[in-house]
C-alpha positions as CSV (number, residue, x, y, z in Angstrom):
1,X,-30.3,45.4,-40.7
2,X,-30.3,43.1,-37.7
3,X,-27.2,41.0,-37.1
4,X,-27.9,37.1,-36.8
5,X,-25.1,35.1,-34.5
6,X,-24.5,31.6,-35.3
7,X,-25.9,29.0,-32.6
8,X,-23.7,26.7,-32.0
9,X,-24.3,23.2,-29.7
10,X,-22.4,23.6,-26.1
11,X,-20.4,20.7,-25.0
12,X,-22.1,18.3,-23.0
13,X,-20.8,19.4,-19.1
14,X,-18.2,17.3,-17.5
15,X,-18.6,16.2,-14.2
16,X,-16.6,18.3,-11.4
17,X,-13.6,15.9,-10.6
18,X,-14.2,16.5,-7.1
19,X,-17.6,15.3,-6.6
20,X,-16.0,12.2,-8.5
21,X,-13.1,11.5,-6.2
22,X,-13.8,8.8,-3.7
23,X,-13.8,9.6,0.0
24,X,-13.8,7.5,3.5
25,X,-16.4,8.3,5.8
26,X,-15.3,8.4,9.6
27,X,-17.0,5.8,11.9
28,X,-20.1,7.9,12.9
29,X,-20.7,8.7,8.9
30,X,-19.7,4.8,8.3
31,X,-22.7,3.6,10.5
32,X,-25.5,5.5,8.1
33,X,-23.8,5.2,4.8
34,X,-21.0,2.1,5.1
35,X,-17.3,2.3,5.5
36,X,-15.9,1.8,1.8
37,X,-14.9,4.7,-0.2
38,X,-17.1,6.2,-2.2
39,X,-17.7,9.5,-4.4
40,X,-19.4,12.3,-2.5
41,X,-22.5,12.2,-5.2
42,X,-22.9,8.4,-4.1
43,X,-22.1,9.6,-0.4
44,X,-25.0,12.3,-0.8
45,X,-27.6,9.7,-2.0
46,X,-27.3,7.1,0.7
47,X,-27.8,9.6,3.0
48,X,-30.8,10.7,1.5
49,X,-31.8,6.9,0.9
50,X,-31.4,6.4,5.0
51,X,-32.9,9.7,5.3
52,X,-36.7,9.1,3.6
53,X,-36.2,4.8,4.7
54,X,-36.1,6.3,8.2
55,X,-38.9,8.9,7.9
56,X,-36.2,11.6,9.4
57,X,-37.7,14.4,7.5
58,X,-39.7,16.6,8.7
59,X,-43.2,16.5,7.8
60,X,-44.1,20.4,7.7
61,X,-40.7,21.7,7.0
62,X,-39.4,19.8,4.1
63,X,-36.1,21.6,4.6
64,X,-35.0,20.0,8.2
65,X,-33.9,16.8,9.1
66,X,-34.8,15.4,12.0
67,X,-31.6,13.5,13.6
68,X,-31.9,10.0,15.0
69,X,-29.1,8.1,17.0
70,X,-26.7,7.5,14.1
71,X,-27.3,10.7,12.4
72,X,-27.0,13.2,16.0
73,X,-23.9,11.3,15.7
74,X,-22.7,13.3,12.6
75,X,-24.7,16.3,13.0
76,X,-22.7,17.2,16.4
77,X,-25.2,16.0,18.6
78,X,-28.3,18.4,17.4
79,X,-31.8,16.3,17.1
80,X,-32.4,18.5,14.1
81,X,-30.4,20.6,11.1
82,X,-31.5,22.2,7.6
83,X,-30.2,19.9,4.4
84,X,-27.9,22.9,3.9
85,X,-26.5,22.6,7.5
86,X,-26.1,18.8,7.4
87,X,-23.9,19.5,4.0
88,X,-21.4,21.2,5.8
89,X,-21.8,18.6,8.9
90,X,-21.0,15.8,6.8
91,X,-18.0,17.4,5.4
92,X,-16.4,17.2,8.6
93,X,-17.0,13.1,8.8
94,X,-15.2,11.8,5.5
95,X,-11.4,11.9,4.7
């Protein structure tokens, strides 16, 4: 005879406290997202919002961002960097 377990509803997930925790971008971050402080999940979504207003991705590759003034700025002077790459790149620009 087959043992039945009991299903039980999970918790809704709580957000990480991290990603919640307001951060100051640098000046070169500042230009493309603003200066105030702001939760990385916010910080992550203006970026993307300059990102497609700007036409900076790249049209075949989906996964690269083409860097213009502002952004080479933050991405260490390179015209171009994976989403994964810029990530780690804008890590370096808030406080």
């Amino acid at each position: 005879m087959a043992t039945t377990k009991k299903t039980t509803k999970s918790e809704p997930k709580k957000a990480n406290a991290a990603f919640l925790k307001p951060v100051t971008p640098d000046d070169k971050l500042a230009a493309v997202v603003g200066a105030s402080p702001l939760p990385r999940t916010e910080l992550t979504s203006k970026l993307w919002a300059y990102i497609k207003e700007h036409k900076l991705q790249d049209e075949k590759k989906k996964t690269l961002i083409n860097a213009d003034a502002k952004l080479k700025a933050v991405f260490d002077g390179k015209a171009q960097v994976t989403m994964f790459e810029m990530n780690k790149l804008v890590s370096g620009h808030v406080k």
